[in-house]
C-alpha positions as CSV (number, residue, x, y, z in Angstrom):
1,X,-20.6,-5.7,-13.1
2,X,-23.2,-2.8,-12.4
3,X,-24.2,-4.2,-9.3
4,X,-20.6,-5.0,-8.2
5,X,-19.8,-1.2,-9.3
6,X,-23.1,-0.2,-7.1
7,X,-21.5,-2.5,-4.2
8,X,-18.1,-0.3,-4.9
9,X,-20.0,3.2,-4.0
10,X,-21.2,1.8,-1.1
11,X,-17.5,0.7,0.3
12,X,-16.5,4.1,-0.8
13,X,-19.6,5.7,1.2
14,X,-18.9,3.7,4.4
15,X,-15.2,5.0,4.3
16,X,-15.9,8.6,3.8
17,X,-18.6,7.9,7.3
18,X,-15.1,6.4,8.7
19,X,-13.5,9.4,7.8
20,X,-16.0,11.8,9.1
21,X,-16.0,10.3,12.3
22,X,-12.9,10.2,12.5
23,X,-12.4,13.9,12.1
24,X,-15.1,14.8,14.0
25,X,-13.1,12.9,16.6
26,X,-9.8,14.7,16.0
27,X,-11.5,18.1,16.3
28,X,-13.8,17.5,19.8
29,X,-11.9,14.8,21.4
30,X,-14.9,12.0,21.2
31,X,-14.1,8.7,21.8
32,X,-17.4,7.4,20.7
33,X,-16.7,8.8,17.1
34,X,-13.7,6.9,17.2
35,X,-15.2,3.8,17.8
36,X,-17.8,4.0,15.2
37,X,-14.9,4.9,12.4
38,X,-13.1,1.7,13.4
39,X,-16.4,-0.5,12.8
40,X,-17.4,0.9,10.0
41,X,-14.0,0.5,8.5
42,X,-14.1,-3.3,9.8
43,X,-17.6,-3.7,7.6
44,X,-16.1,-1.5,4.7
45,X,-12.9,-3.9,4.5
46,X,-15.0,-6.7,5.0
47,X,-17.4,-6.1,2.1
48,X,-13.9,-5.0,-0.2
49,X,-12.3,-8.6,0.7
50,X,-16.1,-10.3,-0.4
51,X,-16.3,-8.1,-3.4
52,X,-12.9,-9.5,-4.4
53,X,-13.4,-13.0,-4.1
54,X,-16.4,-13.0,-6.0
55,X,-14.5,-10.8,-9.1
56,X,-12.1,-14.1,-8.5
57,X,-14.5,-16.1,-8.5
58,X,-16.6,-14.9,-11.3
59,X,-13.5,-14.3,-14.2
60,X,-11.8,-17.6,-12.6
61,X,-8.5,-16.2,-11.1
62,X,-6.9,-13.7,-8.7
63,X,-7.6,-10.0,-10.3
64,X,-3.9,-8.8,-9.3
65,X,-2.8,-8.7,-13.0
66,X,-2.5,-5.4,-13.8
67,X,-2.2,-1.6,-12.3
68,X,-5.8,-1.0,-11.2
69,X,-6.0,-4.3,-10.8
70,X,-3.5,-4.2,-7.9
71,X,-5.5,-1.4,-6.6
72,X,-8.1,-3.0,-5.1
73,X,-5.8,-5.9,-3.7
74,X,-3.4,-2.9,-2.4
75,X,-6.4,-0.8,-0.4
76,X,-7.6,-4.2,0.9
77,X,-4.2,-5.1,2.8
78,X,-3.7,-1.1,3.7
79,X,-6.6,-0.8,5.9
80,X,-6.6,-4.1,7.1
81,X,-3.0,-3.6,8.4
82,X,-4.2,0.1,9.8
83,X,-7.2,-2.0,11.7
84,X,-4.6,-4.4,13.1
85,X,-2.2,-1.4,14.0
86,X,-5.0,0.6,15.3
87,X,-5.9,-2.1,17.7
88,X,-2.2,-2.0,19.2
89,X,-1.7,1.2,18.9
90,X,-4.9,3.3,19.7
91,X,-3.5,6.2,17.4
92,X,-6.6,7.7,15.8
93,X,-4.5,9.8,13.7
94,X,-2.2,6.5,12.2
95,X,-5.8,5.4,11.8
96,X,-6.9,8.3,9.8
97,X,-4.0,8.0,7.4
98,X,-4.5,4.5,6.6
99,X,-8.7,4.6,6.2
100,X,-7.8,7.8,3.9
101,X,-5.3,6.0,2.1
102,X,-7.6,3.0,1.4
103,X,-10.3,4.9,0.6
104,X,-8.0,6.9,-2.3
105,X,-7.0,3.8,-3.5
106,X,-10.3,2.1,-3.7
107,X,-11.9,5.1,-5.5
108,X,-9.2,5.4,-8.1
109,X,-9.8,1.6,-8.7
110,X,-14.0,2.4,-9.0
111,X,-13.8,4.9,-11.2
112,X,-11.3,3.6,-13.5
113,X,-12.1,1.7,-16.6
114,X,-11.1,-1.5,-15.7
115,X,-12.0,-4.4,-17.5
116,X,-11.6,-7.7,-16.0
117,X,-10.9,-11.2,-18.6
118,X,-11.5,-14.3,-18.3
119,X,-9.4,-16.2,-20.4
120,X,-5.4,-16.4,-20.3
121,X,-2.9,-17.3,-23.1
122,X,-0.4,-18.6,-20.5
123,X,0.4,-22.2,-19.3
124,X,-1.5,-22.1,-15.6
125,X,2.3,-22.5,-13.8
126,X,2.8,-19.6,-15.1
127,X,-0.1,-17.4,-14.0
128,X,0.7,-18.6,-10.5
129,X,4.3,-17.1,-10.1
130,X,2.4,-14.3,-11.8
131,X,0.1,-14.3,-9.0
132,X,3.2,-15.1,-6.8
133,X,5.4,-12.4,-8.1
134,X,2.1,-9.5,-7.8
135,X,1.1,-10.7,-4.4
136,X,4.9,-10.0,-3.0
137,X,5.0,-6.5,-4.8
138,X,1.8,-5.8,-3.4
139,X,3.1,-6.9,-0.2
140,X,6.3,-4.6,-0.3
141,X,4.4,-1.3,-1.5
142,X,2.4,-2.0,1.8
143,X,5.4,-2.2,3.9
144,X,6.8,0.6,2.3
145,X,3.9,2.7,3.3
146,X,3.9,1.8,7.0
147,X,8.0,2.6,7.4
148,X,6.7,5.9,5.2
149,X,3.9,6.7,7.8
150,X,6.8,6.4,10.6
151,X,8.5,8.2,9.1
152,X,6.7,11.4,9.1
153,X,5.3,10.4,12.4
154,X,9.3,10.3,13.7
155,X,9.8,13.7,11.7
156,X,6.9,15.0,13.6
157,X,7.7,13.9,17.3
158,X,10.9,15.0,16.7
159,X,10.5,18.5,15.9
160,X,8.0,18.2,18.7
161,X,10.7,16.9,21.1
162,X,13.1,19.9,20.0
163,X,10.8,22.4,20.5
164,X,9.7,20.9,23.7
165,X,5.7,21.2,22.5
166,X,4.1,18.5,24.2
167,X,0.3,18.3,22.7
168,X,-2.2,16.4,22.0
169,X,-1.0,15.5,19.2
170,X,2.7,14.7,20.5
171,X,0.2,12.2,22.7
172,X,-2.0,11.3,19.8
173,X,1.3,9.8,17.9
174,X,3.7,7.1,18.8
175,X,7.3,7.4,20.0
176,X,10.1,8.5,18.3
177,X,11.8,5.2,19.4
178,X,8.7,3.3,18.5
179,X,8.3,5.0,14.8
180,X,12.2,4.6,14.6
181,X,12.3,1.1,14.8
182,X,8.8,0.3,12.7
183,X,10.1,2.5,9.7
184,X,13.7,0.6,9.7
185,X,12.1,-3.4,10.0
186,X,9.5,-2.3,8.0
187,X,11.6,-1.0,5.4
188,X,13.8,-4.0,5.3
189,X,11.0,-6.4,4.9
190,X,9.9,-4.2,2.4
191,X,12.8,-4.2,0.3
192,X,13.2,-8.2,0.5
193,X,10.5,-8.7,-0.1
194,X,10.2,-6.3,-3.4
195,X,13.4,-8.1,-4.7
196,X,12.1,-11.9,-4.3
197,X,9.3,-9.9,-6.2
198,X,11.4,-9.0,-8.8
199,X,13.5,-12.4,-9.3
200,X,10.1,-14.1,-9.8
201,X,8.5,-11.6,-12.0
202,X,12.1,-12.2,-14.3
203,X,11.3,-15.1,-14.3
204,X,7.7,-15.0,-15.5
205,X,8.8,-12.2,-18.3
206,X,11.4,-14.6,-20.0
207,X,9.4,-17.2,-20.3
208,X,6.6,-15.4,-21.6
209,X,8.6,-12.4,-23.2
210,X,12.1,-13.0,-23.6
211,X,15.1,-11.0,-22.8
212,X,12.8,-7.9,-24.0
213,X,11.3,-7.5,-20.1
214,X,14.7,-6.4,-19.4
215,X,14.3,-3.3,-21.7
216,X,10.0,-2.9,-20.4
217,X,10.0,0.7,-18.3
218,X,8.1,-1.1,-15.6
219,X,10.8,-3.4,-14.3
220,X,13.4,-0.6,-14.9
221,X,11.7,1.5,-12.6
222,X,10.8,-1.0,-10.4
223,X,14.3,-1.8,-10.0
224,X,15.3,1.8,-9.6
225,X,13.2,1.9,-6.6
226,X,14.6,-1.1,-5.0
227,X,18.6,0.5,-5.3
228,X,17.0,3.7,-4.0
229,X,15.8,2.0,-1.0
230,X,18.7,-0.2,-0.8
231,X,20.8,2.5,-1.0
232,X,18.9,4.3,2.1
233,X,19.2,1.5,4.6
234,X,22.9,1.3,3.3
235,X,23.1,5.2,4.2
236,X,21.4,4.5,7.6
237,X,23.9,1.7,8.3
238,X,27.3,4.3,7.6
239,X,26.2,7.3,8.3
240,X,23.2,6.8,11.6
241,X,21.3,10.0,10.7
242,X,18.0,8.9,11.8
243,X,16.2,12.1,11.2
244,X,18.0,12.4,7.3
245,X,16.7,8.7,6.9
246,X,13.2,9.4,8.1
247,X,13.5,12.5,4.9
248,X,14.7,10.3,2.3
249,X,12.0,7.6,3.1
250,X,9.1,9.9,2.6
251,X,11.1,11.1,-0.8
252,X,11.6,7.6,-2.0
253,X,8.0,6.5,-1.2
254,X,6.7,9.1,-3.0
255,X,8.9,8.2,-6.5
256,X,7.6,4.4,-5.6
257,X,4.0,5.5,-5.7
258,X,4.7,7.5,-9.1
259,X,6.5,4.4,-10.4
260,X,3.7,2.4,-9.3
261,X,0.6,4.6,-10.7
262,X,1.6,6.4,-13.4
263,X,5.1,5.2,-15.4
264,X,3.9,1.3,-15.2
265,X,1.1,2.8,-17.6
266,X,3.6,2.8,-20.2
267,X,4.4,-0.9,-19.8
268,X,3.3,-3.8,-21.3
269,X,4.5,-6.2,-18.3
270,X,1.5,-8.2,-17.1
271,X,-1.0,-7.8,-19.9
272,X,0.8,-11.0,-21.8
273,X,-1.5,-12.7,-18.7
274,X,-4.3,-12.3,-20.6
């Protein structure tokens, strides 16, 4: 595991390069900084997604079971959806947000004690719809971030459009049509997939811990977060205030993220898995 850690600061080095370039590309307008950011995030993403199947392979399943965990599967899925968007896009600053995002993620998983088990006291079934159940969240707190992201990027060109400022970066961002319809579709998948999320994981917790995991912090805030983003696309549906929506999104992302990272810390949910 020391050389995997070692492996680790090296990902973590090759996205702080990413980043540098991609600043120095912000600032002087170079092109050719921009391009070298984008491959070095391709071979930083690539090494993440080998480091993680080997963990897999070594302890004998997928490492998704807990918190920091979910990190490393979370930053993995980030940047390789900003590498993706990047490549239809060509926004060096959605880029910048998602390698910074990635790399904050990947360090918090690096430097926290996380210790990875083998063994499971669980019927194998059961650790897939685990697996099943994590994959999905994970899946949904990625969504959530991209319909966030479009969300300030819509606030942005907004405000930009009002005041009529047309600079480089109201040229370096996408549309406000564009960022309007990627923060509602995204936001909808999001919250879909979050609740098949949630069925499953109910269904994993009574098996394993009874009618108990309906009391466990973690799903209660979990499911508080899924209302409050229910509850936004049902405001966006009665009352079509885009730029109010675009608010509220940021707002809610933000409580997800503390739900996510810090009040899950009180739970038990997950840790029967091992």
């Amino acid at each position: 595991m020391d050389f995997m850690f070692r492996i680790h600061e090296f990902i973590l080095l090759l996205y702080f390069i990413s980043l540098s370039a991609l600043s120095y590309d912000l600032f002087f307008r170079n092109r050719q900084a921009r391009k070298v950011s984008f491959y070095v995030a391709i071979a930083a993403a690539g090494l993440q997604i080998a480091g993680f199947i080997g963990i897999s392979v070594s302890i004998g399943r997928i490492p998704v079971q807990t918190t920091f965990e979910g990190l490393y599967a979370l930053s993995i899925l980030i940047i390789m959806t900003g590498l993706l968007h990047y490549r239809r896009s060509d926004s060096e600053i959605a880029l910048f947000i998602y390698v910074l995002t990635a790399f904050i993620l990947f360090a918090v998983h690096t430097f926290a004690p996380v210790q990875y088990s083998k063994t499971t006291e669980v019927s194998t079934l059961m650790n897939e719809l685990l697996v099943i159940h994590v994959g999905l969240a994970l899946l949904a707190y990625v969504l959530f971030f991209v319909s966030a992201l479009h969300a300030v990027i819509y606030i942005i060109q907004y405000d930009n459009l009002k005041k009529k400022r047309f600079n480089r970066l109201f040229f370096s961002l996408f549309s406000v049509g564009t960022a309007e319809k990627m923060m509602v579709r995204t936001l909808l998948f999001g919250v879909c997939s979050m609740a098949i999320s949630i069925l499953l994981g109910a269904m994993w917790g009574i098996n394993i811990m009874g009618a108990g995991i309906f009391t466990d912090i973690k799903v209660l805030g979990t499911c508080i977060v899924l209302l409050l983003y229910a509850a936004l696309l049902f405001h966006l549906k009665t009352e079509h205030n885009i730029l109010r929506f675009a608010k509220l999104n940021v707002i809610i992302f933000f409580i997800c993220m503390l739900n996510y990272i810090f009040i899950t810390q009180l739970s038990q949910f997950h840790f029967w898995g091992y």
